[in-house]
C-alpha positions in Angstrom: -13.4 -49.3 38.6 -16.6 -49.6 40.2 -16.0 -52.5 42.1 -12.9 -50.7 43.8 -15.2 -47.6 44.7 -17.6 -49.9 46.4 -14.8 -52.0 48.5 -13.6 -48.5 49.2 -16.7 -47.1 50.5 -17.3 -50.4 52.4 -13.6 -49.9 54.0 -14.6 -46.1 54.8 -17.5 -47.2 56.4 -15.9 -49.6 58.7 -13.5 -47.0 59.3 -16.5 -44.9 60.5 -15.6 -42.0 58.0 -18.8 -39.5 57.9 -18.7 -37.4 54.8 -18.9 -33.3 55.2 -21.4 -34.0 52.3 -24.5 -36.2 51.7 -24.2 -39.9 51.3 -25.8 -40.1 47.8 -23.1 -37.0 46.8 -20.0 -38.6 48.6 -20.5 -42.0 46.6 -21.4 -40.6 43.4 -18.1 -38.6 44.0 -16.0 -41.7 45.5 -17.1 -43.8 42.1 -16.5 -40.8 39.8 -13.2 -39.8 41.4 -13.9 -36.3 41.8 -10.7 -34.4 43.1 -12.9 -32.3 46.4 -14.3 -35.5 47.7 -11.1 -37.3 47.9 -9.2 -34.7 49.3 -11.6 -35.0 51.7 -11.5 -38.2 52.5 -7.7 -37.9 52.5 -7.3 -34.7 54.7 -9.1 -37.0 56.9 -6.9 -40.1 57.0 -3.9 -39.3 56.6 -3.0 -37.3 60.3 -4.5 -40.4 61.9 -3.3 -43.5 60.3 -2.0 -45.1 63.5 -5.8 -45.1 65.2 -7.3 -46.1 62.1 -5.2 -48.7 61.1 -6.5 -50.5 64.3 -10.0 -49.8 63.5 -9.2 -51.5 59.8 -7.6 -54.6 61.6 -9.9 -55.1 64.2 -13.4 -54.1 61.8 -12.2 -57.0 59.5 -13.1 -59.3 62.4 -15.8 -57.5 64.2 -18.3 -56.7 61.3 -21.1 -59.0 62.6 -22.9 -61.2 59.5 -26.1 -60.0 58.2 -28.7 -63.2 58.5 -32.1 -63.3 57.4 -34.4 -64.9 60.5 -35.8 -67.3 58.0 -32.5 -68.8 57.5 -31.9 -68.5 61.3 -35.0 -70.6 62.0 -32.9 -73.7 61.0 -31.5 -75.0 64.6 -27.6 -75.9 63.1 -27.4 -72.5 61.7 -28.7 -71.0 65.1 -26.0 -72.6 67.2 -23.2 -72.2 64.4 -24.8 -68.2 64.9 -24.4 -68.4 68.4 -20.7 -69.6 68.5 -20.2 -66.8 66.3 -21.1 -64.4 68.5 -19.2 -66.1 71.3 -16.1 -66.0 69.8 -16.4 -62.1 68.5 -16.8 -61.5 72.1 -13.6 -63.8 72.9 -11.7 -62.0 70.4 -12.9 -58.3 71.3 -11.4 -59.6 75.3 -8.5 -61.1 74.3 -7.1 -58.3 71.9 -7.8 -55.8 74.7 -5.6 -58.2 77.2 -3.0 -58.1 74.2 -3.2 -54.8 74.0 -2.5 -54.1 77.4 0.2 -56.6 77.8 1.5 -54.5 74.7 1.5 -51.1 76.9 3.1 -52.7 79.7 5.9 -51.2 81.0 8.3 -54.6 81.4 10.6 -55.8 78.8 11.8 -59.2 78.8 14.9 -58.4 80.6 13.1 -57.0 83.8 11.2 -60.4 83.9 14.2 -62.3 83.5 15.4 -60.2 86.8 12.5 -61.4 88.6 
């Protein structure tokens, strides 16, 4: 059960969730379950499931890795690093193209017309 109270507050944090209480006393009651701390959490969620479920998608591929500089040191893993980066940045660009292709106005038929 403690395992799924961690992933949780990992998902919470990527969701950028702030807690009306301290850290240490959100946590302790996210692992315990206590009932004021998830209502919380849910009165938060809940009326904005749409935006966040965006944020969930898109923070699964944006969390940037956490390397030690020792390990960076090593050349291969500096360039594999660097690509990394490279292609966050592609992918931040070209969901924000999809997602304005996606607002567009046109429908298929209208560019058939044209």
């Amino acid at each position: 059960q403690s395992t799924g109270a961690h992933r949780m507050l990992k998902f919470l944090s990527v969701l950028k969730y702030s807690p009306e209480c301290s850290v240490q006393e959100f946590q302790a009651g996210i692992i315990t379950g206590e009932k004021s701390v998830v209502y919380q959490t849910l009165a938060w969620l809940l009326p904005s499931v749409e935006a966040l479920r965006t944020r969930a998608y898109l923070g699964r591929f944006l969390v940037r890795l956490d390397i030690p500089e020792e390990i960076l040191q090593d050349d291969e893993v500096e360039r594999n690093h660097q690509e990394y980066l490279e292609l966050l940045e592609e992918f931040k660009s070209v969901h924000k193209a999809t997602d304005q292709l996606k607002s567009n106005k046109y429908t298929a038929a209208d560019i058939k017309k044209d």
